[in-house]
N, C-alpha and C positions, 0 to 999 in steps of 0.2 A: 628505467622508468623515470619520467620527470620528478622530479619531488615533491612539484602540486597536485600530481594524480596520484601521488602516496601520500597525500596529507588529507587529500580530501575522501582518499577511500578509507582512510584511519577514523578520520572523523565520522562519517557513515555508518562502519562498527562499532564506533564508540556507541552513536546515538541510538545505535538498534536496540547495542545491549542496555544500554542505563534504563531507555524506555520498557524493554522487557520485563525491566525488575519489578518497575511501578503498575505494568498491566497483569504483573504473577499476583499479585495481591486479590483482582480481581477472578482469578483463579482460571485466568487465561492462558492460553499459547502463544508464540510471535505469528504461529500458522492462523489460528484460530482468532484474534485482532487481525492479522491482516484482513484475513476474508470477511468479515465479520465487518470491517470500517468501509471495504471495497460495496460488499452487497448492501451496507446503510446509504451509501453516495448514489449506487444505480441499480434500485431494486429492481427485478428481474430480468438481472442477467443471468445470460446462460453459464451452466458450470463451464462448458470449456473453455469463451471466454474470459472467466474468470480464471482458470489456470493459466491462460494465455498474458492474461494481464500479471499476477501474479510470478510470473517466470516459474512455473513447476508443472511439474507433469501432473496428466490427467488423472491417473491413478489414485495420486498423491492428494491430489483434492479432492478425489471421492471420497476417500478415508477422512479426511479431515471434516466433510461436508456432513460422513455418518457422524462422525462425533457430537458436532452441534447440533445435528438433525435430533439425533441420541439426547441432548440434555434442551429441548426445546423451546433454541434457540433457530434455527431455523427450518424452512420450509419448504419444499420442491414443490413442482406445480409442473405438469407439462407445458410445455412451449405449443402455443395454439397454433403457430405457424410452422411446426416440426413438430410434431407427436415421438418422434426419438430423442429430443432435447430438454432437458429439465432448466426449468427458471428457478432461480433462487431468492425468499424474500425472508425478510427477518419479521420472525413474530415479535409479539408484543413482549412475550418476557425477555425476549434482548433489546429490546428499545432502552432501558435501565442500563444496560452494560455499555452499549455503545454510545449512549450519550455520556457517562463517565469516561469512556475510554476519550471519547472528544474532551471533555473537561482535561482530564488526564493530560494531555497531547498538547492545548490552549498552555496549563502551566508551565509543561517540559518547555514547550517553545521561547516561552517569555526568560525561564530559568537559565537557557542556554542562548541566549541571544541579548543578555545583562552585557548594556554597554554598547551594542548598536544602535543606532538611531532610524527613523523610519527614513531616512534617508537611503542609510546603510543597509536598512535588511530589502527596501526595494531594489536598489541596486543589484545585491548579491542574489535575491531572486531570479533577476533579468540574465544575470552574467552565467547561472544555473543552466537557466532555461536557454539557453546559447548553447551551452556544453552538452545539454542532450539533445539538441536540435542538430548537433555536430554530427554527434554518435548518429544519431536515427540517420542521417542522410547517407551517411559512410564519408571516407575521405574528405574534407572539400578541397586538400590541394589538389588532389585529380582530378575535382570536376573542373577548377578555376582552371588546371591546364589543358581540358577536352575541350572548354567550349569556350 
């Protein structure tokens, strides 16, 4: 494996766990933040959607979506345009979580980005957004040689 796609997958573990710890406070999950920041960015999305986005099975976010449904934090609604699809939206009592969890997320970022310049983190943003723009297409020395 190259050693910059072990340094950058290192770093991505890194930053999942450290962020974990600071969202454990708030008496979250890594499952339960993720879905929870996804459905505050695009309220009513559909669950499997959100498993799709998510990278986890459909199952797996059932359970997860009971739990928060469970401490009421979020809400299903059916999908008006599929009556078999549930929309998911965040009540009011996780509007406090998840705007911490944003606060949260704001200082991590600044914390671990001490010493770049807005130069630098836009850059490293760009050169990011390259590398999954890579992934997503598949190959591109194959396409550069098909076409």
């Amino acid at each position: 494996m190259e050693p910059l796609l072990w340094e950058i997958g290192e770093t991505a573990t890194a930053l999942r766990r450290a962020f974990d710890r600071r969202a454990a406070s708030l008496g979250v999950t890594r499952a339960q933040w993720r879905a929870l920041a996804r459905i505050s960015r695009q309220p009513g999305l559909r669950q499997v959607e959100l498993a799709e986005q998510l990278d986890i099975e459909a199952i797996t976010l059932c359970r997860i979506i009971d739990r928060l449904e469970e401490s009421g934090l979020v809400e299903r609604q059916r999908d008006p345009a599929d009556r078999r699809a549930w929309q998911l939206l965040l009540t009011d009592k996780a509007k406090p979580i998840t705007e911490h969890l944003g606060a949260l997320a704001d200082e991590f970022g600044d914390e671990v980005l001490t010493g770049l310049s807005t130069a630098d983190r836009k850059s490293l943003r760009a050169r990011l957004a390259s590398i999954r723009a890579n992934i997503a297409s598949g190959d591109p020395r194959k396409k550069a040689s098909n076409g």
